[in-house]
C-alpha positions in Angstrom: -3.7 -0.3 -5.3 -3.9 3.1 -6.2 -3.7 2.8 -9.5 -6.2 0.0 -9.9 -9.4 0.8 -8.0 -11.4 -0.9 -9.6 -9.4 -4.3 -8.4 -9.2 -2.9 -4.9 -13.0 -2.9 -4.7 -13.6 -6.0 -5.4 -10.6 -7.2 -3.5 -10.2 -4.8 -0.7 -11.8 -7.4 2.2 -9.6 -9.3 1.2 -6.3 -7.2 1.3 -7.2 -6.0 4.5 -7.4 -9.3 6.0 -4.2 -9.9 4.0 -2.6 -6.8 6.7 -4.1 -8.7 9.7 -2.0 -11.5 9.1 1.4 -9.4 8.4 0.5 -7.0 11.5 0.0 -10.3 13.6 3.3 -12.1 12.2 5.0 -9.0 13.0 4.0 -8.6 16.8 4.9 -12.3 17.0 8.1 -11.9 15.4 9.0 -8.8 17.9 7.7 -11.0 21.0 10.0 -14.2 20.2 13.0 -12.3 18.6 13.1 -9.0 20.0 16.4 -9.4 21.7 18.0 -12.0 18.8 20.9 -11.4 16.1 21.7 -13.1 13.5 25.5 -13.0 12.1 26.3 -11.1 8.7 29.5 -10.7 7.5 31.1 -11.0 11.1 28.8 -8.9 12.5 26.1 -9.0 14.8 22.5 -7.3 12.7 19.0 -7.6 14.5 17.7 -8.7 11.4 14.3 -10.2 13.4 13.7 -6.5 14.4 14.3 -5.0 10.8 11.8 -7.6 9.2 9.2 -7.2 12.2 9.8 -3.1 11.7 9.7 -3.9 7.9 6.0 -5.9 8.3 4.5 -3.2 10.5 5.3 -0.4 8.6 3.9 -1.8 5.8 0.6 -2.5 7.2 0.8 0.9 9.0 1.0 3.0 5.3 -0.9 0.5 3.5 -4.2 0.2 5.3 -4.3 3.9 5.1 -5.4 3.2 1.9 -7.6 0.0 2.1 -9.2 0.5 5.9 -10.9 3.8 5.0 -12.5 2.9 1.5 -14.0 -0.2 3.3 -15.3 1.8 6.1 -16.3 4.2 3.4 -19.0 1.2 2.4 -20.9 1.8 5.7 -21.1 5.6 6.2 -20.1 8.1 8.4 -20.2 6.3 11.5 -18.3 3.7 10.4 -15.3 6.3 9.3 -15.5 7.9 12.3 -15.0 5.1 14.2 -12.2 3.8 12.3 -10.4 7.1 12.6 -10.4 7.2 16.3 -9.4 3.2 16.3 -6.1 4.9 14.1 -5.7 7.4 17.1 -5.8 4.8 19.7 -3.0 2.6 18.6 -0.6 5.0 20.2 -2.7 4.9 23.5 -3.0 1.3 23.7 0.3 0.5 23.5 1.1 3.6 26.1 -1.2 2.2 28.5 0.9 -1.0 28.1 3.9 0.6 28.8 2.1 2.3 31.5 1.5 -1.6 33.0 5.0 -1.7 32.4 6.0 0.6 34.5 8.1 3.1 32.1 6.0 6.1 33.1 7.7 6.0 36.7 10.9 7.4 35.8 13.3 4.5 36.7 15.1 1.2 35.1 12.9 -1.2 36.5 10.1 -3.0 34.6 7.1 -5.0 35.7 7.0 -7.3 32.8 9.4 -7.9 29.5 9.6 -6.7 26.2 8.3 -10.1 25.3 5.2 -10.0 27.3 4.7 -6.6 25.9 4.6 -7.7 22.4 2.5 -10.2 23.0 0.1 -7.9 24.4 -0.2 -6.4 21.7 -0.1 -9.5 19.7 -3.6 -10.0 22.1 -4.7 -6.8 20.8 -4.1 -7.5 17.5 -6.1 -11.0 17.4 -8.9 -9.1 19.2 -9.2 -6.3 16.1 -9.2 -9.2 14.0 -12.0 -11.0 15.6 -14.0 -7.8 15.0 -12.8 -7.8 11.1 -14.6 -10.7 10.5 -17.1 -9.7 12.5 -17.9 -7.3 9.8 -17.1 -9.6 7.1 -20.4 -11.9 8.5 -22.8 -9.7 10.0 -25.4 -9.4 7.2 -27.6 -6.4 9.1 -25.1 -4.1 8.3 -26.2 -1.9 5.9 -23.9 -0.3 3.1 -24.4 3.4 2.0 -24.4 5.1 -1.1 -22.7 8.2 -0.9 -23.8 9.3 -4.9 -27.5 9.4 -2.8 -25.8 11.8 -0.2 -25.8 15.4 -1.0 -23.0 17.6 -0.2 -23.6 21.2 1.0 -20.8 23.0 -1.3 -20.9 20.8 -4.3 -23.9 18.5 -5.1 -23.2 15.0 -6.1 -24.8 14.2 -9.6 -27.1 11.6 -8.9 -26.3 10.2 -11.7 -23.2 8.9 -11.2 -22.5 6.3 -9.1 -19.0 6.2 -7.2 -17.5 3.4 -9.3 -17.9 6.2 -12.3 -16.5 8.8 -10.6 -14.0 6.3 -9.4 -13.0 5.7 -13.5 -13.3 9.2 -14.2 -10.5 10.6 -11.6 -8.1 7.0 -12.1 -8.1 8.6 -15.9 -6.7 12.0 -14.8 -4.7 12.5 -11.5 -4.1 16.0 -12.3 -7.9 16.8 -12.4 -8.3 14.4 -9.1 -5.2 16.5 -7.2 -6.6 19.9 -8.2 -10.4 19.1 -7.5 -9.8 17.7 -4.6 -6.9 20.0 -3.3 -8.8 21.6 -0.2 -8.9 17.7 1.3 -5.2 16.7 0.2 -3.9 20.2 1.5 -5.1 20.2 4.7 -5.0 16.1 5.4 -0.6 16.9 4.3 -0.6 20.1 6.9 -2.0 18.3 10.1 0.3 15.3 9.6 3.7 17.4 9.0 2.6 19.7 12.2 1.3 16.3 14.1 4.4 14.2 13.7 6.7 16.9 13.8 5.8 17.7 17.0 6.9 14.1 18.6 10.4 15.5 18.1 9.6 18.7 20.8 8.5 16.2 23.7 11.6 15.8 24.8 12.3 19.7 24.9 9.1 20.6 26.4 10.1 19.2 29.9 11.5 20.8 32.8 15.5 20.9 31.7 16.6 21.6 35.4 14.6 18.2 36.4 16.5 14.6 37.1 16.8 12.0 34.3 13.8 10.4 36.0 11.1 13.1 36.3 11.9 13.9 32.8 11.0 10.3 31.3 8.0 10.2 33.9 7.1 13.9 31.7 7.8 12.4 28.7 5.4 9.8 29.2 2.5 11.8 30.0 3.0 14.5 27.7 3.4 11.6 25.1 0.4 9.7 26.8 -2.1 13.2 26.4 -0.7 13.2 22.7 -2.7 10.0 22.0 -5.3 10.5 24.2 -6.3 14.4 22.7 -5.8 12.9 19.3 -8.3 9.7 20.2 -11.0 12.4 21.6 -10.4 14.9 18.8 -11.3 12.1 16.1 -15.2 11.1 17.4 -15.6 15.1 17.2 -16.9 15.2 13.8 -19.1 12.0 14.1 -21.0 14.1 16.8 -21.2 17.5 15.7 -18.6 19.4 13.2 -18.3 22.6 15.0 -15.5 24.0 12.3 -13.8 24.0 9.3 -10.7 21.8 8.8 -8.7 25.0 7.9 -10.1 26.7 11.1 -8.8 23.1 13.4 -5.5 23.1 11.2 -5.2 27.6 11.8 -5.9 26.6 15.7 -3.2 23.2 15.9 -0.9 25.3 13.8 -1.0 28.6 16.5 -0.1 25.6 19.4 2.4 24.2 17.5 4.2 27.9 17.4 3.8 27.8 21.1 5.3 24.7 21.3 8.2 25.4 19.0 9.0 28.7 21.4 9.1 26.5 24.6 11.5 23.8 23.0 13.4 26.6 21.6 13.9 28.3 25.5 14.3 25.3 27.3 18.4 25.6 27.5 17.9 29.1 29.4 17.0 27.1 32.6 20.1 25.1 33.1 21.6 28.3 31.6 20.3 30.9 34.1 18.6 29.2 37.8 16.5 32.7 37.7 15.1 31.8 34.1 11.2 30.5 34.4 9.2 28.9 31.6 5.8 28.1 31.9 4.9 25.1 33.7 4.8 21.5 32.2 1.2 21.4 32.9 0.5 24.0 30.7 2.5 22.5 28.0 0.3 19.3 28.4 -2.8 21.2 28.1 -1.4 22.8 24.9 0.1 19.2 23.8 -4.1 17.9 24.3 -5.7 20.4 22.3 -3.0 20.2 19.9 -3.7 16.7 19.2 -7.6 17.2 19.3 -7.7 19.4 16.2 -5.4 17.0 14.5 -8.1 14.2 15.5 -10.9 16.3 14.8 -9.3 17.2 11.1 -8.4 14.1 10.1 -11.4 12.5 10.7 -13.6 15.4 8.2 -11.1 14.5 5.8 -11.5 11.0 5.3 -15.8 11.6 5.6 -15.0 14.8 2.7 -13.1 12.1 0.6 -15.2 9.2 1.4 -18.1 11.2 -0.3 -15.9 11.3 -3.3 -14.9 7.9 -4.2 -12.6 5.1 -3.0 -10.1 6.7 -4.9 -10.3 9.7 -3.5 -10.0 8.3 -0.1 -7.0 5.9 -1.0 -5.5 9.1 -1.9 -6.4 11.1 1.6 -4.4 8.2 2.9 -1.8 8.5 1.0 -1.3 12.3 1.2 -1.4 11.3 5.3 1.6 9.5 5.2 3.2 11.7 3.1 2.6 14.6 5.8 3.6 12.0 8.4 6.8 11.8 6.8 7.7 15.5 6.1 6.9 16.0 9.6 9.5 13.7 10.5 11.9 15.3 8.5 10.8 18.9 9.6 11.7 17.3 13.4 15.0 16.3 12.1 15.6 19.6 10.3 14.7 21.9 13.2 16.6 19.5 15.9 19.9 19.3 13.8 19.6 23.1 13.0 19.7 24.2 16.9 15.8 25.5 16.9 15.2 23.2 19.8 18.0 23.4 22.3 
């Protein structure tokens, strides 16, 4: 897809309605088979699971790269909207679990893992409905972003987006250096965003029972998603700052965070030994997230100006800070930095 932009224009409706179907085959899959095995070689492999975890992560890194150059079609709002609907897929399916009954700290559940994929199954059908909603609503009205000036770098208008398109697919290297500032900072928020999943854990009272921690863990996961949600409409009311001054703020929290994880072991170490309280980390963890929201979403409006291309490469430069965050987790957990 990258590589041919040209074909995902004219074919991106239809790939995204192409990750509709996998993302609901998937949440089926999870709802009937969750708990099934299927025998390999003697032993017992969830291979139900690894397919279902197989389809969703494929629709999760590949509509990074279709969803925002269609949303692209219809303007800011549109993106905006889009990018808040990415940072409320972790708060849906906490609010579930809420339902559930994980967030109060014991074994026992309201409803199954079953019902709970096919909640989100529900969900999924209901996004869907709204797909094709936009598919056959003909009063909404496309925009032209080569007709949209930018303040630091005037679009010619002249050239239309599919041209600009054709001009950065011929040379990545002048597309990666022309458009560092949006690839730089879109990689930063992601590897300090999902690295920070790995500190939840460490950023809860240590002395506390087994249950009050998961109830902690739960909220402070919950305000994650919820800052990151608010954080993301930011931009589509008012752009108060830079993306480098939201990524210099999220990055001075995520320090903070990093120094609580890192001090946690003094309390079972030393009774006397006080930390700051877990509320405070929560209101860190909230603002945190908010400038991630708030950056992401200038980023894929800065590319979106661009060309689709550009924008299918924002996504892509999103996953690939989502990973390294995931390894930076790993690194700093295995290495002892969070304790």
């Amino acid at each position: 897809m990258l590589f041919a932009p040209e074909f995902l224009r004219s074919y991106n409706r239809t790939a995204v309605g192409l990750l509709f179907i996998v993302a609901l085959a998937s949440a089926a899959l999870l709802a009937v088979c969750w708990d099934q095995t299927v025998e390999i070689g003697g032993d017992a492999s969830s291979v139900p699971v690894l397919i279902a975890s197989f389809g969703a992560g494929l629709v999760g890194s590949t509509s990074m790269v279709t969803f925002f150059p269609l949303a692209s079609e219809y303007g800011t709002t549109a993106i905006t909207f889009l990018s808040a609907g990415v940072g409320a897929c972790g708060l849906i399916t906490q609010l579930i679990s809420f339902g559930q009954g994980v967030s109060n700290g014991d074994a026992s559940l309201r409803f199954s893992v079953s019902v709970f994929y096919w909640s989100m199954t529900g969900v999924l059908i209901f996004c869907g409905m709204g797909f094709l909603g936009i598919l056959y609503d003909d009063k909404l009205e496309k925009v032209s972003w080569a007709t949209v000036p930018r303040e630091d770098d005037p679009v010619d208008l002249e050239e239309d987006a599919t041209e600009r398109c054709a001009r950065d697919t011929d040379n990545l290297i002048h597309l990666f250096w022309q458009y560092r500032r949006i690839f730089l900072n879109t990689v930063f928020t992601c590897v300090l965003q999902f690295s920070t999943t790995g500190l939840l854990s460490y950023l809860c009272d240590q002395r506390a029972d087994a249950g009050t921690k998961q109830s902690q863990i739960f909220w402070l996961t919950f305000v994650y998603f919820l800052g990151s949600l608010i954080g993301r409409f930011g931009p589509g009311i008012y752009q108060v700052m830079s993306m480098e001054i939201s990524n210099l703020i999220q990055f001075g929290l995520w320090v903070y965070c990093i120094v609580i994880s890192n001090r946690g072991h003094l309390q079972k170490e030393d009774p006397n030994y006080t930390l700051p309280p877990v509320f405070l980390s929560t209101i860190v963890m909230f603002g945190f997230s908010v400038c991630h929201g708030y950056t992401v979403t200038i980023v894929f409006v800065a590319a979106s100006r661009e060309s689709h291309l550009v924008s299918q490469w924002a996504g892509v430069f999103n996953q690939i800070g989502a990973l390294l965050g995931a390894l930076l987790a790993f690194i700093l957990v295995h290495m002892g930095v969070m304790q």
